[in-house]
N, C-alpha and C positions, 0 to 999 in steps of 0.2 A: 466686807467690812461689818465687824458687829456692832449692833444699836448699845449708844451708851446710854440713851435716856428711852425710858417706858413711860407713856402717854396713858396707855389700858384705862379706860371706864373714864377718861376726862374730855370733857367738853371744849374746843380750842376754834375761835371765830375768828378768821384772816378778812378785813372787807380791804378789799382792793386786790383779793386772791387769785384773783385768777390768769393773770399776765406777770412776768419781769421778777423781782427780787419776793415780790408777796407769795407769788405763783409756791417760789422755791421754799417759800416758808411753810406754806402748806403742804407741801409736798414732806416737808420733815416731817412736821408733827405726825402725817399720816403714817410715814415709816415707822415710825416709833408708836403705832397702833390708837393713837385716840381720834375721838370722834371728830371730823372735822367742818365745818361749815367756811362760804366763802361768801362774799359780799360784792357788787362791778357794776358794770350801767349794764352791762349788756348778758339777759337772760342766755342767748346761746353759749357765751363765754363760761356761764355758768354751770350751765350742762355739762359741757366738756369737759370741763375742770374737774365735776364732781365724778365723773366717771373714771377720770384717769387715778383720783385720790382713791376710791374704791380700789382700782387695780392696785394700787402704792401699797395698799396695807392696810387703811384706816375702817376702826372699828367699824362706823356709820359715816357716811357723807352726804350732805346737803347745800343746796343754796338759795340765796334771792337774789333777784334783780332792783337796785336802786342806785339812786344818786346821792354818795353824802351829804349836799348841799339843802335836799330835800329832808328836814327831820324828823315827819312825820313817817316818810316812806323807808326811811332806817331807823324807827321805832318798832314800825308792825313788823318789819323783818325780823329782827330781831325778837322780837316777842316770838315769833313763828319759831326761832331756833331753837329757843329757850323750852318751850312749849312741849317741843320733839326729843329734845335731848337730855333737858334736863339744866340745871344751873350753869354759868357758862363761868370755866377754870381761868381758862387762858384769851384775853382781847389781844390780836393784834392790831392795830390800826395802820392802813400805809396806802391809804387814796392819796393821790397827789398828782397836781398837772405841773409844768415847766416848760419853758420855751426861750434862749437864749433872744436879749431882746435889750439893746443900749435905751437909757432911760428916754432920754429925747426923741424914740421911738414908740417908748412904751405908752400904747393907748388903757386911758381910764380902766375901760373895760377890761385890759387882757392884765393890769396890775389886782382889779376886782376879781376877777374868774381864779388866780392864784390863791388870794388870801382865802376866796371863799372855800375853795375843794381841802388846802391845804389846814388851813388853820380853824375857821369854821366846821370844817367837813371833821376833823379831830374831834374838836368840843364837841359835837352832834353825836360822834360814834359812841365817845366815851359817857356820856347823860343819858344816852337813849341805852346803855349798858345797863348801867349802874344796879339798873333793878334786880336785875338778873346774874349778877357776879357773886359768886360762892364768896362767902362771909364766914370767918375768915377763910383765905386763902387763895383768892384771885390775884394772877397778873396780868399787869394790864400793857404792853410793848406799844408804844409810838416808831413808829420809822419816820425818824428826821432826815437830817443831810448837812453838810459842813456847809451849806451856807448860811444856817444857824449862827454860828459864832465866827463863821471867815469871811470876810467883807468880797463878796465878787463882781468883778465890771460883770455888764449886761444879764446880772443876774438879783437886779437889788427887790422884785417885785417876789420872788424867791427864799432870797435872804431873810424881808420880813414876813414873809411866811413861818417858813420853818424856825425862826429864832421864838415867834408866837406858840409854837408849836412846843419847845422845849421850855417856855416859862410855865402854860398849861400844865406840862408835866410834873413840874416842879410844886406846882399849885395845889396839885390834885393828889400827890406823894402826900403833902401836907394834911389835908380836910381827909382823906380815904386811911389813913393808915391807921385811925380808930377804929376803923371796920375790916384791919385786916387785910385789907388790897393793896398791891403794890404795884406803883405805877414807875415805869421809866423807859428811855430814850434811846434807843442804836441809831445810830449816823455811820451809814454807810459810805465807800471808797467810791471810787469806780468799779462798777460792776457790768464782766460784760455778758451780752446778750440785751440786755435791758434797752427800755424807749428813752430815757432818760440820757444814755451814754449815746447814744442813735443822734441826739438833736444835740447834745453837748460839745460830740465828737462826730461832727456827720462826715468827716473824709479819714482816707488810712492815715493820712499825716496826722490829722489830730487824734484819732487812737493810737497811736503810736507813740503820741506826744503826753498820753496821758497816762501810757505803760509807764514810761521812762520814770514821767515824773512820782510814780508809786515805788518808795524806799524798796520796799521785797521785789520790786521789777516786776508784777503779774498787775494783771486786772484781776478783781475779787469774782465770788463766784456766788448764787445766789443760795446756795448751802451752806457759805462762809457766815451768810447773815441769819440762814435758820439753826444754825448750831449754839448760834452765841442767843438768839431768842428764845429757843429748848431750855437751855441754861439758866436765864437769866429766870422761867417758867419751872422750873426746877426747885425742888426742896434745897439745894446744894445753895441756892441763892436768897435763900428764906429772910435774911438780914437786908439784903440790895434794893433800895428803896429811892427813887427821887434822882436816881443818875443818868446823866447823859454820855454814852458809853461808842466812841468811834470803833468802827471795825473794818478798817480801811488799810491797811498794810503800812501806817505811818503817813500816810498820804497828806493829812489835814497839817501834818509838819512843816511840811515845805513844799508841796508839789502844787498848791491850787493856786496860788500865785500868776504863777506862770504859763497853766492852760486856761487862765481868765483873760491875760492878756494875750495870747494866739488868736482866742473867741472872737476879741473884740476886733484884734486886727482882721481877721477873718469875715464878721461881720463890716466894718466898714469900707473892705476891699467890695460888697456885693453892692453893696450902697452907691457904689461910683461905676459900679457898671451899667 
C-alpha cells in the first residue's frame, strides 16, 4: 500500500502511545516518516514502543514516562521532546481510563480517577504543549469517545469526561486559532484489539453484539483512526478547526443504545451472583 501522507522533518507527540488505538496512531505517523515521540505511565512500554516506531519508518523516535494527571511531570517531558526534536507539528492527546460501572455502584473515587486522566489529563497535555507548538501551523487531535454526546448506562462517570473533553476542544479551537493551531476531536467506534473494547465487551456475545450493532458490520481498526488523524494533521485539512469528527462505521447512529443496555444487563446479572 502506498503512503498518501508525508510526515518527513515534522515533529508528531502521541501521549498515551503506546498501547490500543494511540499505539496505532503512532505507528502511522511513523510510516509516513516523521519524527515521532510517545507519552504512558509505564517507561518499559515506552521503550518498546519507540523501538518498534524506528522499525515502522519514523525519522527519530523517542519517549517519556508520566502520568497526565501529574502536570508538572508532562511538562518536563515535553520540554525534553521539544528540546530534541525541535517544535512540536502534530499533538495527539488520547490518555484515558474507563471501566463499565452502573452509577449506584460508582465509588467517588473511581468517577474522580476518570474525570482526572480523561478530562484533566487533556487540559494538562494540551497547556503543558502550547509552548512548544509550531506557530502557525500546529495540530493539536484529542481522541474523544461517543460517550461525549450519547448518553450511556453504566457509563455516566465517562460520559462527563469525554463530553468535557470535546467542549476544551471546542474552547481551545477558539483562544489558539490566532496563533495558528488547530485543534479538534475524533471519537472513535468500536475498535478491536483495544482495552477499552476488552472491558466494554468482555465476552464473545458482547463483541459480537457490538460488530452487529456497527452499520458497516466490522469493528474499526486502530489505522482507521490514524488515517483520519494524518488527515485531519494535514495541509489538505488547513481550514478544519474546532470539530468533533466520529470515525466509527455509523456506529454513534444507532448501535450504542443497545450494547449500553446488554452492559448494564450484563453487569447486574454479576451483581445477583
Amino acid at each position: 500500500m502506498s503512503q498518501v501522507f508525508d510526515f518527513s522533518g515534522r515533529t508528531v507527540v502521541v501521549v498515551g502511545g503506546t498501547s490500543g488505538i494511540n499505539r496505532g496512531v503512532a505507528e502511522c505517523f511513523a510510516r509516513a516518516g516523521a519524527k515521532v515521540a510517545v507519552a504512558s505511565r509505564s517507561q518499559e512500554k515506552v521503550d518498546e514502543t519507540v523501538a518498534a516506531l524506528q522499525q515502522a519508518g519514523a525519522e527519530q523516535a523517542m519517549g517519556f514516562a508520566a502520568d497526565v494527571r501529574d502536570v508538572d511531570a508532562i511538562a518536563a517531558g515535553l520540554q525534553g521532546i521539544a528540546t530534541v526534536m525541535g517544535s512540536i507539528d502534530v499533538l495527539v492527546s488520547g490518555a484515558a481510563g474507563n471501566f463499565p460501572a452502573l452509577a449506584e455502584d460508582l465509588s467517588a473515587n473511581g468517577f474522580k480517577s476518570v474525570i482526572d486522566i480523561d478530562l484533566l489529563g487533556t487540559f494538562h497535555v494540551m497547556k503543558a504543549a502550547f509552548p512548544h507548538l509550531t506557530k502557525p501551523g500546529a495540530s493539536i487531535v484529542n481522541i474523544s469517545a461517543p460517550q461525549a454526546f450519547l448518553p450511556m448506562q453504566a457509563q455516566t462517570h465517562v460520559c462527563a469526561a469525554k463530553a468535557g473533553v470535546d467542549m476544551v476542544t471546542r474552547c481551545l479551537a477558539l483562544e489558539w486559532g490566532e496563533h495558528g493551531i488547530r485543534v479538534n476531536s475524533l471519537v472513535p467506534g468500536p475498535i478491536e484489539g483495544t482495552e477499552g473494547m476488552k472491558r466494554l465487551a468482555p465476552t464473545p456475545e458482547l463483541m459480537e453484539l457490538a460488530k452487529q450493532s456497527v452499520p458497516l458490520q466490522r469493528l474499526g481498526k486502530p489505522e482507521d483512526i490514524g488515517n483520519m488523524c494524518m488527515y485531519l494533521a494535514s495541509e489538505q485539512a488547513a481550514y478544519v478547526s474546532g470539530a468533533i469528527i466520529p470515525v466509527d462505521g455509523g456506529w454513534s447512529l444507532a448501535g450504542a443504545s443497545g450494547l449500553s443496555q446488554t452492559l448494564v444487563q450484563m453487569l447486574k446479572q454479576l451483581k445477583n451472583m
